[in-house]
N, C-alpha and C positions, 0 to 999 in steps of 0.2 A: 504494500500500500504506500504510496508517494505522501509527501507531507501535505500536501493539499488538501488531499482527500481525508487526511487524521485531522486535520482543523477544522474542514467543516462538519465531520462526526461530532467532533468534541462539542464544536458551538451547538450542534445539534442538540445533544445527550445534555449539555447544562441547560436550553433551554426548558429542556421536558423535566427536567430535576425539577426546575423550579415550579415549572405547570403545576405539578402533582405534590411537591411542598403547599404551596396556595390552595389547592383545592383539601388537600387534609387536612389543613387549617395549623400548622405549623407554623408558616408565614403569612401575617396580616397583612392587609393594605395598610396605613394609617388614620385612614378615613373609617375604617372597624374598628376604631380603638375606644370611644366612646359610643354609649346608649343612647344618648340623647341627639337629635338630628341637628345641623349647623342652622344657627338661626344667621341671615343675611339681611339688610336694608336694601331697599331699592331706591337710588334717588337720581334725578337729574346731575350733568355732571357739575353747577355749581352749588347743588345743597340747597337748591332754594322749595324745590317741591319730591317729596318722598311717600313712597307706597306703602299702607297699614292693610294688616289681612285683620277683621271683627272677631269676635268669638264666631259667630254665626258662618266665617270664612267668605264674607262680601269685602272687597278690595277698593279700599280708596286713594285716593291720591291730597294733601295736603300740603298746602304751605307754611315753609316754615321760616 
């Protein structure tokens, strides 16, 4: 087997390592590290008017 062909086995073989690390849950994303989901603002880009989701999940827009 020529060295070319052992390099891209190898990249091969590490990428499927880590496939099946991930999937057995050995290695996390970092984005699975917490329970609670990412809370984000949505605003214009000078900050002048920003998005509120209600309890009820109806969406407004406000100035601020």
């Amino acid at each position: 087997m020529d060295l070319y062909t052992r390099i891209v086995l190898t990249i091969i073989a590490g990428a499927l390592a880590l496939l099946v690390a991930q999937n057995a849950g050995i290695l996390k994303a970092r984005a699975d590290e917490g329970d609670a989901p990412a809370k984000i603002q949505l605003c214009n880009s000078d900050g002048t008017f920003c998005a509120h989701v209600d309890e009820t999940g109806r969406v407004s827009v406000t100035k601020h």
